[in-house]
Structure formats: structure tokens, C-alpha cells
N, C-alpha and C positions, 0 to 999 in steps of 0.2 A: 584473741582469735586463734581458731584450732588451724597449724601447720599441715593440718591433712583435714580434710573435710569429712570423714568416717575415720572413726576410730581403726576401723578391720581393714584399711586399707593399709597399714601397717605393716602389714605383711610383706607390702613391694620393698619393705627399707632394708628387711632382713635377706629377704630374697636375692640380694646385690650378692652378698656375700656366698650363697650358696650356691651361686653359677659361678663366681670367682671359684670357686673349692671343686664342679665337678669337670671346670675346663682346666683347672691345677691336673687333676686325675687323668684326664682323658690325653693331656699334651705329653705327659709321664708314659701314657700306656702307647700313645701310636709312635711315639719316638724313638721307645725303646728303653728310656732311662729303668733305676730301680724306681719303683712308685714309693714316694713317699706317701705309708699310710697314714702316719701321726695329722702331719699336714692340713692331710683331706679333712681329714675325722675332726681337727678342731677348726676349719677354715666350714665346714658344714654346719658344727655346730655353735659356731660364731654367729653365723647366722640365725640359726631359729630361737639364739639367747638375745640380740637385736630385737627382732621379731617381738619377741613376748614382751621386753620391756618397751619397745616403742607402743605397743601397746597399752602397755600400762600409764606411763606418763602419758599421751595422748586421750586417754578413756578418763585419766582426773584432771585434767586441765580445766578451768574453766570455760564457759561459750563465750566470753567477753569480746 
């Protein structure tokens, strides 16, 4: 049985990670610190490499 009922709904798993990465950014920037850019840029892109592969295992799963 599919863990997510759509495949393209996949997208909300990766999705976690990229509001983790622009509230990283935005607590950096209204507080004052240095912004960590590396951070942002892989906590962003953590997420949309999530994303595709939850996609991928969920799209070959079986309907069982």
C-alpha cells in the first residue's frame, strides 16, 4: 500500500526541509547574525533532492 495516496503529493515531504532552510535564513537575517549561506543553499536544496526521490520510490512502489 502506497504511504502517500499520489505520487505528486511528494512534494510536501521535501517541502519540510525547505521552510526549515528559509526560516534558517530569515532568523539570520532579522536578528542580525552573519547569514549563513552554505546552510541555506544545502538545507534548500536538501529539500528539493527529498522531493524528487520521494517521488521516485513512491511512483515504483507497488499498488499492493
Amino acid at each position: 500500500m502506497h504511504p502517500l495516496r499520489h505520487p505528486r503529493n511528494a512534494i510536501f515531504v521535501g517541502l519540510a526541509f525547505t521552510i526549515i532552510g528559509v526560516i534558517y535564513f530569515g532568523v539570520q537575517s532579522i536578528v542580525g547574525w552573519e547569514v549563513d549561506y552554505a546552510g541555506t543553499t544545502l538545507l534548500v536544496l536538501l529539500g528539493v533532492a527529498v522531493a524528487i526521490m520521494s517521488y521516485v520510490l513512491i511512483a515504483g512502489s507497488p499498488n499492493d
